[in-house]
C-alpha positions as CSV (number, residue, x, y, z in Angstrom):
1,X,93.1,73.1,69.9
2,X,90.7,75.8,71.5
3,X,90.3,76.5,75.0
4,X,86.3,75.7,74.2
5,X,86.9,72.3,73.1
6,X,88.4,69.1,74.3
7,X,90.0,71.7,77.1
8,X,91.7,70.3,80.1
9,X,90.8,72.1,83.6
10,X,93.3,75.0,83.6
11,X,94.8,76.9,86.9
12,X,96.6,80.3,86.7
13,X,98.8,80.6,89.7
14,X,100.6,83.6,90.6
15,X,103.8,84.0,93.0
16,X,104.0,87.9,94.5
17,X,107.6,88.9,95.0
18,X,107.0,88.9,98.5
19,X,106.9,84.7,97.8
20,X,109.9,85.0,95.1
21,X,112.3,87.1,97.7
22,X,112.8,86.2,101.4
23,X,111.9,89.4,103.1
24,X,114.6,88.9,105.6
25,X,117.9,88.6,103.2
26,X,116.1,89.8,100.1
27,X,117.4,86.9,98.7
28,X,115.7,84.5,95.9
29,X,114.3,81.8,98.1
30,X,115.7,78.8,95.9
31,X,113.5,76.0,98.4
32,X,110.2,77.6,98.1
33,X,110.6,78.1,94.3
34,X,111.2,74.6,93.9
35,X,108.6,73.6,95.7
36,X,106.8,75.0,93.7
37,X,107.9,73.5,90.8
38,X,107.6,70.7,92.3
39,X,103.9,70.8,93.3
40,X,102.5,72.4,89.9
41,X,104.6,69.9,87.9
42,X,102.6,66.4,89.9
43,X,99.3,68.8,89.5
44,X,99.8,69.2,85.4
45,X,100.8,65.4,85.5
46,X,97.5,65.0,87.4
47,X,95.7,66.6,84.4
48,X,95.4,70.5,84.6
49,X,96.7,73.0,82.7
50,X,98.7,75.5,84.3
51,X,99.7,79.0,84.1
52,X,102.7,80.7,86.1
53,X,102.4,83.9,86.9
54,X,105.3,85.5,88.4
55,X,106.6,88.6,90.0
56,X,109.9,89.2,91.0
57,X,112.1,90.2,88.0
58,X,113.2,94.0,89.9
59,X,113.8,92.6,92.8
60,X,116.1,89.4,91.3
61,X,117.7,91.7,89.5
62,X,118.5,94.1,92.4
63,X,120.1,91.3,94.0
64,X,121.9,89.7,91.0
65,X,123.6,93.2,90.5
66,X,123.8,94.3,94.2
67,X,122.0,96.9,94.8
68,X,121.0,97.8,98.7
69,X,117.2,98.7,97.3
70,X,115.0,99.3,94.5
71,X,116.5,102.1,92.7
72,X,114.0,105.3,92.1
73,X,115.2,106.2,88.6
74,X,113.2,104.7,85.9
75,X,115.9,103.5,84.0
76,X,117.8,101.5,86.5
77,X,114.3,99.7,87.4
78,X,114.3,99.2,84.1
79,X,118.0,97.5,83.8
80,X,117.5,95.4,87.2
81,X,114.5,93.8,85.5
82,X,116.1,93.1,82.3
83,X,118.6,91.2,84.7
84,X,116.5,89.6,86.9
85,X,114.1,88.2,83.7
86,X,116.6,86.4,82.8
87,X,118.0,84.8,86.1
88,X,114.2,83.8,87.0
89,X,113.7,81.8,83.5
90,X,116.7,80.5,84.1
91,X,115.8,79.6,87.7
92,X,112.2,78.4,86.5
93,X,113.8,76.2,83.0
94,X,116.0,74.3,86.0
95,X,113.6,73.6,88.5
96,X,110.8,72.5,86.0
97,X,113.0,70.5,84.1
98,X,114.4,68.8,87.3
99,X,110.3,67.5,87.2
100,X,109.7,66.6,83.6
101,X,108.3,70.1,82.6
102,X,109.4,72.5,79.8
103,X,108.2,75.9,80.9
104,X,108.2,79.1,78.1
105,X,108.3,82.7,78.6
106,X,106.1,85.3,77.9
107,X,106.4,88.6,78.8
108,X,103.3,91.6,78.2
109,X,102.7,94.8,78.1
110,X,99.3,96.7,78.2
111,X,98.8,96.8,74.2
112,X,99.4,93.3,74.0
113,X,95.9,92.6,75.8
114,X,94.6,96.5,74.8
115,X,94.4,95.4,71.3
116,X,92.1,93.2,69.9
117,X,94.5,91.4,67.2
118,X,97.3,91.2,69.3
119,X,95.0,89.5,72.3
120,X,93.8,86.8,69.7
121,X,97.3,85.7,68.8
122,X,98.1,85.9,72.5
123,X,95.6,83.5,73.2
124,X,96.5,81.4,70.5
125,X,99.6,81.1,72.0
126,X,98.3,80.3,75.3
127,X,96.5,77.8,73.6
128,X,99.5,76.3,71.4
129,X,102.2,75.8,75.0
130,X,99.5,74.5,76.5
131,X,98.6,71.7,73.7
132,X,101.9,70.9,73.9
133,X,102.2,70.5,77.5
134,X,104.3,73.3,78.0
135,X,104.0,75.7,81.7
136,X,103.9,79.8,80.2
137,X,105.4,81.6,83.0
138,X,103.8,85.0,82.5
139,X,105.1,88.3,83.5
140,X,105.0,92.1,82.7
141,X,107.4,93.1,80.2
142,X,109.3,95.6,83.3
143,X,112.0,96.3,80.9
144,X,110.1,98.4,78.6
145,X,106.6,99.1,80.0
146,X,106.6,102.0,82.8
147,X,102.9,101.2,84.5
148,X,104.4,99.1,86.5
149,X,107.8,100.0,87.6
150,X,106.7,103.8,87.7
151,X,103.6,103.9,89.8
152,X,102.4,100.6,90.3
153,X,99.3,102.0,88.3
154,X,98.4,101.3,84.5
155,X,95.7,101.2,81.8
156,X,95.6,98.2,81.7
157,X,97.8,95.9,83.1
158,X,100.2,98.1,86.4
159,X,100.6,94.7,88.7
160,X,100.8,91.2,88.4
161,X,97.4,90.4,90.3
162,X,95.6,92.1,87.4
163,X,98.0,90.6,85.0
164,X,97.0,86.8,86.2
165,X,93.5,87.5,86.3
166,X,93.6,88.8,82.7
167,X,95.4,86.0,81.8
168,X,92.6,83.6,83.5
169,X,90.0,85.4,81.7
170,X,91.4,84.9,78.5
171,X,92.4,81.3,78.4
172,X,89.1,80.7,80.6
173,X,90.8,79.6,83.6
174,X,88.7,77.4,86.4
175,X,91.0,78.5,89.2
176,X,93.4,81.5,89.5
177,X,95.6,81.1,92.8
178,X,97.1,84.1,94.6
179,X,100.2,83.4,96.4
180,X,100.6,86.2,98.8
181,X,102.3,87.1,101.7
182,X,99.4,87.0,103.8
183,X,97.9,83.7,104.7
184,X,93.8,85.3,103.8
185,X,91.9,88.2,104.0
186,X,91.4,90.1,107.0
187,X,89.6,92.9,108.2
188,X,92.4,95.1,109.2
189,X,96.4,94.4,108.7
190,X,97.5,91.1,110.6
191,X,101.0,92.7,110.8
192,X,99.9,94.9,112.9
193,X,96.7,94.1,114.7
194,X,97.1,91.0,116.4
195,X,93.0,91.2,116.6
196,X,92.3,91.1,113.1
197,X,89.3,89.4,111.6
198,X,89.7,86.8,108.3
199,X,87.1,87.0,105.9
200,X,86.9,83.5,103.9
201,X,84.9,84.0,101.3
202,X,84.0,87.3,99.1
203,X,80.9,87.2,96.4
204,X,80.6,90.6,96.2
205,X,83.4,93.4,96.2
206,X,81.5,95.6,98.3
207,X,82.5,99.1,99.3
208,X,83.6,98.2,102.9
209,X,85.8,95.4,102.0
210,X,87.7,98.3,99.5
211,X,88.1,99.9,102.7
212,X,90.1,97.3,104.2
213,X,92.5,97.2,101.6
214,X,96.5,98.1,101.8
215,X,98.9,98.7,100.2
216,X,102.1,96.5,99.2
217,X,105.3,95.3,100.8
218,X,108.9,96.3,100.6
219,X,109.9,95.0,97.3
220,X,106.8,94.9,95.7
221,X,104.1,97.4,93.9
222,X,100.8,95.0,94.7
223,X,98.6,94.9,97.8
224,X,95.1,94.0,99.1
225,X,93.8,96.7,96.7
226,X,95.0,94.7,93.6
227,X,94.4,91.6,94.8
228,X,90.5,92.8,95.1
229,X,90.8,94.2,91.9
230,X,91.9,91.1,90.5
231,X,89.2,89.2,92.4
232,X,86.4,91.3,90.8
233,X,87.6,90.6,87.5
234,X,87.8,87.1,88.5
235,X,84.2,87.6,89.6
236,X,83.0,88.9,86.5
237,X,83.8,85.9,84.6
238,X,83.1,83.1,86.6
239,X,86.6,82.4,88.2
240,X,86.6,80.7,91.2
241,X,90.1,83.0,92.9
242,X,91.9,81.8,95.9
243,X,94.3,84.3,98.0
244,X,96.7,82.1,100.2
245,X,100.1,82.5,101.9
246,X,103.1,81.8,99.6
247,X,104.6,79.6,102.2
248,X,101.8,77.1,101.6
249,X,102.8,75.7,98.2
250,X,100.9,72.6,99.2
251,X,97.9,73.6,99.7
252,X,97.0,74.4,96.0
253,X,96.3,70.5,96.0
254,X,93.1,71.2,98.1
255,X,92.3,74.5,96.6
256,X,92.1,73.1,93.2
257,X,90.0,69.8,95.1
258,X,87.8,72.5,96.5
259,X,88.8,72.7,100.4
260,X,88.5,76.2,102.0
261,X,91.8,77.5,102.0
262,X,93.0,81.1,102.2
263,X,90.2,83.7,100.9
264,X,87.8,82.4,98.1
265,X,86.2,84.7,95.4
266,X,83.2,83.1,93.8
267,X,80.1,84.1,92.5
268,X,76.8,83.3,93.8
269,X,75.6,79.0,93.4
């Protein structure tokens, strides 16, 4: 199989850990998880392909081994992800299979898609799960890549919004989904300006929608600024990209059937 022939339509959808944790308990939320399952399993039985993107493996793992926050030192980030990997596969291998799915891991780190070879055999991978109707659930390798867990900055990859839309781009994705802890776009922060302006649709990542942009939440290293960045590399390869609340897990039915949900990237008709 290649992703240029006889190819099924393909989402990538990513869950922020801000949709993994509840803010309030900094707990996993078990229900929306499973809803989740639950809603991507009917769409692949539907007929698309679909990609998981997933944050969340710090944060699991801070609260698998206890710890009152996300620890500063490096190695301990390091440790809590190595944890929390594991107790999100397992989480994922449950819920999916509760739904008829087999899900795999695979976990990257910036030479993976810096280097040429080792893109093409990621692809082909991408390309193998996929013939055999199998979910990847995609994340950064936290464990033993620093561009994340350091600085939330990287080469390459640095946060998972980049991460899925270099993962659309190279299995040529129709649709990459955002799952965020904001419901769209807005002109300002909705948290904290009750007046705040949504903005719908983006064709263009202009200089004065950069400005707009802030910065992530308490458990997470992404924001508005890398959710734009992922949008303009979503942009600059045809992918229609959708930023939506997390909460919504239903409504990637009418994104993928085209309703104007959340904040839609596309290019110009």
């Amino acid at each position: 199989m290649s992703f240029e022939k006889n190819r099924k339509k393909c989402a990538v959808v990513k869950l922020g850990t801000t949709t993994v944790m509840r803010e309030d308990t900094l707990t996993v939320n078990l229900r929306l998880l499973d809803q989740v399952a639950r809603v991507l399993s009917d769409i692949r039985g539907s007929g698309w392909d679909i990609i998981l993107v997933s944050s969340g493996a710090i944060a699991v793992g801070c609260n698998k081994l206890r710890f009152a926050a996300r620890p500063d030192e490096l190695r301990m980030k390091q440790a809590a992800a190595a944890v929390g990997q594991l107790e999100l596969m397992h989480l994922y291998d449950k819920m999916f299979g509760e739904y008829g799915q087999t899900v795999a891991q695979i976990l990257l780190t910036d030479e993976d898609v810096a280097n040429a070879s080792r893109r093409e055999n990621l692809r082909n991978t991408f390309s193998a799960l996929l013939e055999l109707g199998v979910i990847p659930v995609v994340n950064e390798n936290d464990s033993v890549s620093t561009s994340e867990v350091e600085t939330g900055s990287a080469r390459v990859l640095g946060d998972n919004d980049t991460l899925s839309a270099i993962v659309a781009k190279l299995v040529g994705a129709d649709k990459l989904i955002l799952l965020s802890d904001v419901e769209k776009l807005y002109d300002s922060d909705p948290r904290s300006n009750p007046d705040a302006k949504a903005i719908t649709e983006i064709r263009e990542i202009t200089p004065e929608i950069r400005a707009i942009a802030g910065d992530g939440g308490k458990w997470g290293t992404g924001g508005m600024k890398t959710k734009l960045s992922a949008g303009e590399l979503a942009l600059e390869n045809g992918i229609e990209m959708t930023i939506t609340h997390g909460k919504n897990v239903e409504s990637i039915y009418g994104i993928l059937e085209g309703e104007k949900i959340g904040t839609t990237f596309r290019r110009d008709e």
